[in-house]
N, C-alpha and C positions, 0 to 999 in steps of 0.2 A: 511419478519418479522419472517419466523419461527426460523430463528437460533437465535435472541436473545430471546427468554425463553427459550431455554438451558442454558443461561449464569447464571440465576437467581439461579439455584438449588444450585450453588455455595456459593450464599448471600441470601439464605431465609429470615435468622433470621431481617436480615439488611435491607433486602424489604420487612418484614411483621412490623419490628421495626419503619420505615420512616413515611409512611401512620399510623399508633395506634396511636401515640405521637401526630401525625397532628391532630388526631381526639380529642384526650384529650384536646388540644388545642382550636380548635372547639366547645367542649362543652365550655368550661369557656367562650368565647367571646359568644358565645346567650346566657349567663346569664345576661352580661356587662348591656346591655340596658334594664332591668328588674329594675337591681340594679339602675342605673341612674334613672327610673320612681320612683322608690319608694324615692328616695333623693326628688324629687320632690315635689311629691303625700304630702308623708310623714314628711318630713324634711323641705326643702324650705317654703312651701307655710301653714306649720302650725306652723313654727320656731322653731321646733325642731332644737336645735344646734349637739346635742348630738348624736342624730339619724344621722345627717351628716355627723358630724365626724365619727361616727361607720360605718359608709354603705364606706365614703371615704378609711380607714381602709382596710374595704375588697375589694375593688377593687383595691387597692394597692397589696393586698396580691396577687389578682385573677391575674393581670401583672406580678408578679413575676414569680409565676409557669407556668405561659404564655410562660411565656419568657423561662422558662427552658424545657418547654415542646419542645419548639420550636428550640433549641438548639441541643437538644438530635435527635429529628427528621432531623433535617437537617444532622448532623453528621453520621448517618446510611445513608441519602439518599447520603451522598457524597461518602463514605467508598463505599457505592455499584457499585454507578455509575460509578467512578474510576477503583474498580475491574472488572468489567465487559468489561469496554474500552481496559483495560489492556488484558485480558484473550482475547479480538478479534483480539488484536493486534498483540500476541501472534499467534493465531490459524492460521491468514488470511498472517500471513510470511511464515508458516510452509506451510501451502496452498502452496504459492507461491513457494518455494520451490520443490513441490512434482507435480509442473505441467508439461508438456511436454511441451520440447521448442517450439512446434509449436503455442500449447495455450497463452502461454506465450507472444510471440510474436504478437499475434492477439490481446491480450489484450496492450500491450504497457507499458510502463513503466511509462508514466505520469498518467494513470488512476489508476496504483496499488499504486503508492505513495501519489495519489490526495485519495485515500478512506483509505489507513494504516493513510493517517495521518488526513486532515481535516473529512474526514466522518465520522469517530470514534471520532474523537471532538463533531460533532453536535448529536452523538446516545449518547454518555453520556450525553450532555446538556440537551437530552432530558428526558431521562431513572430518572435524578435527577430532572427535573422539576415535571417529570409524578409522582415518590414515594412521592413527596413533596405537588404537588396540584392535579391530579387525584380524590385522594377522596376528599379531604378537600373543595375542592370549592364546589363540588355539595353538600357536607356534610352542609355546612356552606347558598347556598340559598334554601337547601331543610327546612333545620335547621329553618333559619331566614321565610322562608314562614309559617312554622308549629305555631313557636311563634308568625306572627303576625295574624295568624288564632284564636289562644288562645285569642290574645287582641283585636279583630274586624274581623267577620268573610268576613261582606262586603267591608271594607279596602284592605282585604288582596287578592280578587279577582285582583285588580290591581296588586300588584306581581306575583302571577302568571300568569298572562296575558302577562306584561313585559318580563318573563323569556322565555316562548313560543315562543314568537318571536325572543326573542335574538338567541335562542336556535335554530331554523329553521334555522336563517342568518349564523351564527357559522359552521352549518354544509355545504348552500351551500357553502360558502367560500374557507371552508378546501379542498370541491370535487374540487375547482377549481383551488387551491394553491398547492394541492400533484404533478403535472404533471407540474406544471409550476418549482417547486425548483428541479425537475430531469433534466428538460432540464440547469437549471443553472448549476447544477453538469459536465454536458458533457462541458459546454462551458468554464469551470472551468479547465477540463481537457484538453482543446484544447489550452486555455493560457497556463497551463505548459510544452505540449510541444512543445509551440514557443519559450516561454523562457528557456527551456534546449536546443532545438537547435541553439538558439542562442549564447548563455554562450559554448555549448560546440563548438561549430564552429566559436568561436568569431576571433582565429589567420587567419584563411582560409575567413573569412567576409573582416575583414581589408585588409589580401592583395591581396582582387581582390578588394575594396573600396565597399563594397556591405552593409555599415554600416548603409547608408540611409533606403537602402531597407529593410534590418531586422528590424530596427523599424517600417517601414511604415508597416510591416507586423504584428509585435506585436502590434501596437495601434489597426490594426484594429479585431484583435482579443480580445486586451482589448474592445477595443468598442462594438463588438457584444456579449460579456459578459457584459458587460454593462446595454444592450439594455433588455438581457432576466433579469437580478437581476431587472431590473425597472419596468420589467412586473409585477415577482412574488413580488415584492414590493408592487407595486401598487393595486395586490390584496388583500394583506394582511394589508394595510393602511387602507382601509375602517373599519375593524373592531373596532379600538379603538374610532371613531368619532361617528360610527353611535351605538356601546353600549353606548357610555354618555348620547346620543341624547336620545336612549330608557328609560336608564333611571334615567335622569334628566328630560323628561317627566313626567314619572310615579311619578315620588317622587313630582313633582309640584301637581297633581292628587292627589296624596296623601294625599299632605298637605291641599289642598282647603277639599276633602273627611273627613278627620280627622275636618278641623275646621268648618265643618257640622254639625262632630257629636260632638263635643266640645259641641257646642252651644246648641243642640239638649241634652246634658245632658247625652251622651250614651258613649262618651270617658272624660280620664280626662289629663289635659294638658301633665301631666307624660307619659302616654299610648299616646299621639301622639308625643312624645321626642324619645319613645322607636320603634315607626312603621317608626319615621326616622332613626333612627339608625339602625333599620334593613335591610333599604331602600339600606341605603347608606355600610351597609356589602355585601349586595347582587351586588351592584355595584362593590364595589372592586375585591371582588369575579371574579364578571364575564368577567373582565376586564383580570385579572390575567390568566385566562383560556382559553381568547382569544389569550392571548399572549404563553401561554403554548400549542392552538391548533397550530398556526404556528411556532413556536418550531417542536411541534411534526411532524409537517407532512413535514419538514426539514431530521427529524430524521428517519421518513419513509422510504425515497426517498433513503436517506442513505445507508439505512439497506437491500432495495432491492438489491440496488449495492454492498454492503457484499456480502449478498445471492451470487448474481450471481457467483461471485468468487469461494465462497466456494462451490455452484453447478457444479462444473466444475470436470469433470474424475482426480482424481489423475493418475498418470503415475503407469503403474503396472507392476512386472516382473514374469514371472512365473518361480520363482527362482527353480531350480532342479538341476542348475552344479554348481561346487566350482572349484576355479584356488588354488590349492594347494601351491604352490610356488610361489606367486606375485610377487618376486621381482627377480627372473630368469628369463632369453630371455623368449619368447615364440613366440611362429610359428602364422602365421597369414593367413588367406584364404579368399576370396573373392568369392563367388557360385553364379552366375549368379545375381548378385546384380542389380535391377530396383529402381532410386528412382524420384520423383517431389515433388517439392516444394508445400504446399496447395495455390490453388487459380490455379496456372498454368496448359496453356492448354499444356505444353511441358515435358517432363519426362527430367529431370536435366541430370541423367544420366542412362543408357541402358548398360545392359548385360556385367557389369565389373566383371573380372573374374582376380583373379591371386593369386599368394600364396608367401608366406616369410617364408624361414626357420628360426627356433631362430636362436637369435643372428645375422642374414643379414641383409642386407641395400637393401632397393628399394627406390628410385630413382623415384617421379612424377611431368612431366613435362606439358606445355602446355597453351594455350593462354589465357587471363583474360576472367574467366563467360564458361571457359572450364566444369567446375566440378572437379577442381583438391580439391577446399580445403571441398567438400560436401563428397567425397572418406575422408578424414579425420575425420569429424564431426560424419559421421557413424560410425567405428572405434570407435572412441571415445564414443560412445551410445549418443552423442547428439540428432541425428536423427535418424528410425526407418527404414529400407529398405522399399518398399513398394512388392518387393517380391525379392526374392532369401535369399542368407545365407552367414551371417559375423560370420566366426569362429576363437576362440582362443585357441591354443592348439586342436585342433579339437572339440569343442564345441561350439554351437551356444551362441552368446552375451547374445542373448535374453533370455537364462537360465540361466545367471549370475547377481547376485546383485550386486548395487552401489557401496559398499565396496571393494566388488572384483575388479571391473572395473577400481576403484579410486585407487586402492593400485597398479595398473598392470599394468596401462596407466599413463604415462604424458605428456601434452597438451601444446604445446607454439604459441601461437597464434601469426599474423603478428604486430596487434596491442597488446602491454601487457597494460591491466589494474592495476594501484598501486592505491593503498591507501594509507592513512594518516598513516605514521609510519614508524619505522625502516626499513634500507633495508632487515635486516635479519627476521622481521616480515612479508615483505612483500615475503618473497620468503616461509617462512613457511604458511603463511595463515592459523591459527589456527591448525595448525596439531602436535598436541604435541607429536607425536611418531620421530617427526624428533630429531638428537642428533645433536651436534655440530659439531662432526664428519664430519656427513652427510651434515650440511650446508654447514661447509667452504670446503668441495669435492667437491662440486654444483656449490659453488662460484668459483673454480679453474680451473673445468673442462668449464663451461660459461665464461670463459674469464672476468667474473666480478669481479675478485681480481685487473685488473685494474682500475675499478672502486673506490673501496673501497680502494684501496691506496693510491688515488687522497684525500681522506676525513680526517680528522683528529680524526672524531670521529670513522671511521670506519664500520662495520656492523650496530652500533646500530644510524650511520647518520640517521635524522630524514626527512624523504622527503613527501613533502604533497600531497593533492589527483591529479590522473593526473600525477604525477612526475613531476609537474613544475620543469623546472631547468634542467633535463635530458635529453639531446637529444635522438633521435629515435632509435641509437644501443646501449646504455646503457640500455633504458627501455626492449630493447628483450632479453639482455645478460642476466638479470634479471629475465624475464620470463621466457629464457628456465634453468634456474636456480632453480626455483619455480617447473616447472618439472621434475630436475634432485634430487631433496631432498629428495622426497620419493624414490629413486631406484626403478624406476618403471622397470616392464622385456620391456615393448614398449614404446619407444620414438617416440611421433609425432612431428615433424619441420613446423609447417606450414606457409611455408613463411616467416618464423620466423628468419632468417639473412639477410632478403634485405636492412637495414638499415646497415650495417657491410658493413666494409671496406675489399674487398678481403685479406689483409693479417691476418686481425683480424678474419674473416670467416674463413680463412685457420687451423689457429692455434685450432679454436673451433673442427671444423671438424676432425683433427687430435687427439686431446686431447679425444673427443667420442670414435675414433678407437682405443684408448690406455686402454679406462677403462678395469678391471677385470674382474668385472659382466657388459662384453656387453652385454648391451639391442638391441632388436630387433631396428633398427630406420625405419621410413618412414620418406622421408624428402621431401619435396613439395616445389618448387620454380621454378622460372622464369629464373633463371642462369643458365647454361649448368656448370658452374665450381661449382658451388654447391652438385649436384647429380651423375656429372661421375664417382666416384669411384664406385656408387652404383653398389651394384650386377648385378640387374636389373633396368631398366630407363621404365618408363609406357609413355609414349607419346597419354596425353588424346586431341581428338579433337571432338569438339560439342554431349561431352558425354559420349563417348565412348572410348576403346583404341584403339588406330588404328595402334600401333607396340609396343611391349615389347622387352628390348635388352641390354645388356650392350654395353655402350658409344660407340667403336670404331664398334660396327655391327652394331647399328642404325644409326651411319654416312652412311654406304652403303646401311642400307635398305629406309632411310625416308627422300625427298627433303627436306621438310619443317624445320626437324631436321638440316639438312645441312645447309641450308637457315640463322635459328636462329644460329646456331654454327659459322656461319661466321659473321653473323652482331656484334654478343658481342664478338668476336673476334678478332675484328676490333675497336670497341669500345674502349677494354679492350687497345690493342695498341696502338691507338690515342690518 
């Protein structure tokens, strides 16, 4: 809860404006039932016509301004709540942005999306109920007890007696409801990622027939979602039955109490009109409030699961070097590089050591769950070494900023992610320093002008998320396209042509070695006709390099090399 009263300082005016209005309102209804005794007292029961109509009058008046008071209040309390949701929504992407892919990752993506989008739903429902009834309800049965103390002091013991209790039950409720609507939050979270993994793995579900079992898997996650919303339901049901019970007791009390003192000469029929109507504000009242504590303690639950987020180490660099020239080769070094993945008892990779002049090609090879594409990732500042030194240019990464990194490095991963939008948006990704130039060079050099020849509309073909419609070597040609726009000085391949047809491969491969401003490349794949031209060839096994060489020396120094070279070329024959 602490990070939402920062959001407030934003909207003072508008969260001190919600509650006033409410209270103005407030007053005019404990007048209400004053004015209706006196109709009574005064008017009914002595035929005053005149007097009735004048008192009807003002209570007509008294609902107008009711109503606009109420108006006005609610309009601040929305104005607020909205901005405030909005400013979290804002803050808690930016968050996510600035975390380290390790954290990121531990966190998940269906819990960041399940709190950016429903949590910050139910912290504003709450945030505008609390401006709106917070004060007004206890204003309204402190109000309505005070007035029915003015009009019977022993009557009014029964209101407060009533409220007491209610007010105990209220609270054990809520201690038992805040811990029950957090665990729904998690179970909420574990529905969404059945249902993203199943939506995103729905082609690979169908063609092993696994369609059964995905469902039978998501019902029973809806189920156990299910199970826990019927709990916290179930606590928070009681509240609306057992405040009637209290006080539609008390108001019976009441009214026997009141037609004591009727009778007794010490109230007048008007004064037990108006100790009902107070009765029955205090009911609604408290009614409202109960339903605002479970709100609120929805929004609590919420707001922790903010919190934790937002408590989380932004990623930090201890920026001191600048890459001057981003967009020229630059040299690459590897200083005894250790890294393990968190949670593992095993170091990924061990004492990788090598170096790339600008502008060369290396070349890494080796079996799947090698550590070929974690040697990338770091490169790239995804991951952090756990000890040694990734230098560029002879500078450690870790003294360079994001900008820098991003302008020097492009990344084409095996799988490329597209989005909703042109191909030529998708290869830019918001980067408005790329020119047209630079695109259609990207697009030429990636072999994706065969793509976009195929299209009528061309570049600005419109392909939705996923790239439905694209087979697997269009969407790479695309991504390593996406990396080639900004003229980055280091090109990383990761895996990034296995969907490509060796002549299509070829032609890429060639078209890199032709550019002007070669960039440094590192290309990583499972193909031996992929990497052989490379300078150098890394040959990683369970971690480590276990021979560095270009192609025809690591045919003599490495079986295994030998081994793989003959079976995909034997393949490639066949």
């Amino acid at each position: 809860m602490k990070y939402i009263g920062r959001y407030f300082k934003h909207y003072k005016l508008k969260s001190i404006c919600a509650p006033l209005f409410k209270l103005f309102e407030v007053l005019l209804e404990l007048l209400v039932p004053l004015v209706i005794a006196d109709i009574i007292d005064k008017g009914i029961i002595k035929g005053d016509k005149s007097y009735i109509y004048e008192r009807a009058g003002l209570l007509a008046l008294m609902s107008l301004v009711g109503f606009g008071f109420a108006a006005v209040a609610q309009f601040f309390a929305a104005y607020a709540s909205a901005g405030i949701a909005s400013d979290m929504r804002h803050d808690i992407f930016a968050k996510i942005q600035s975390l380290a892919v390790k954290d990121y990752e531990k966190l998940g993506a269906s819990r960041l999306i399940t709190i950016t989008t429903s949590d910050i739903n139910q912290i504003q429902s709450g945030i505008n109920l609390t401006l709106r009834l917070l004060l007004r309800s206890p204003c309204v049965v402190i109000g309505a007890i005070i007035m029915a103390m003015t009009i019977d002091m022993k009557v009014s013991l029964i209101f407060i007696a009533a409220v007491i209790v209610l007010s105990i039950f209220v609270a054990f409720n809520l201690s038992r409801a805040l811990p029950s609507y957090t665990k729904t939050r998690q179970g909420l979270d574990s529905l969404v990622t059945a249902a993203d993994n199943g939506i995103a793995g729905v082609k690979i579900i169908r063609g092993f027939n696994r369609t059964a079992d995905d469902y039978d898997a998501f019902v029973k996650k809806s189920q156990q979602l299910n199970k826990l919303q019927l709990a916290a339901a179930g606590i928070s049901a009681f509240l609306n039955p057992v405040t009637f019970f209290i006080i539609n007791l008390a108001t019976c009390l009441m009214i026997y109490a009141g037609y004591i003192r009727v009778e007794n000469g010490y109230l007048t029929a008007g004064a037990v009109v108006a100790l009902y109507n107070y009765m029955a504000q205090i009911l609604v009242e408290l009614i409202k409030f109960a339903d605002m504590a479970v709100s609120l303690s929805r929004a609590i639950s919420c707001a922790d699961r903010f919190g934790a987020v937002m408590d989380l180490p932004s990623e930090v660099r201890d920026v001191s070097s600048a890459i001057d020239a981003p967009h020229m080769a630059h040299s690459i070094e590897f200083d005894s590089v250790h890294f393990a993945y968190e949670g593992s008892s095993e170091a990924c990779l061990q004492d990788i050591s090598f170096s790339v002049r600008a502008g060369g090609c290396i070349g890494i090879i080796g079996r799947t769950g090698s550590g070929k594409s974690t040697i990338a990732k770091l490169l790239a500042g995804v991951y952090r070494p756990d000890s040694g030194v990734i230098r560029i240019d002879g500078k450690d990464i870790s003294t360079l900023s994001k900008d820098d990194m991003n302008r020097s490095i492009g990344f084409a991963l095996q799988k490329t992610e597209l989005f909703s939008g042109s191909i030529a948006d998708n290869i830019r990704i918001f980067r408005k320093d790329i020119t047209e130039e630079d695109l259609d060079k990207a697009v030429f050099t990636s072999c994706s002008d065969d793509i976009i020849s195929g299209k009528k509309e061309g570049k600005t073909y419109k392909i939705s998320a996923g790239g439905i419609g694209l087979s697997g070597g269009q969407k790479q040609r695309i991504g390593i396209a996406r990396a080639l726009a900004g003229r980055p000085g280091i090109l990383i391949l990761d895996d990034s042509t296995s969907a490509l047809d060796a002549g299509t491969e070829s032609r890429l491969l060639t078209r890199l070695d032709e550019l002007q401003d070669k960039p440094t490349r590192l290309i990583i794949s499972q193909k031996i006709r992929t990497v052989k031209d490379a300078d150098i060839i890394l040959l990683i096994e369970d971690g480590h390099i276990s021979h560095a060489a270009p192609h025809e020396e690591l045919l003599k120094l490495s079986e295994s090399y030998r081994f793989l070279y003959k079976l995909q070329k034997e393949a490639d024959n066949g």
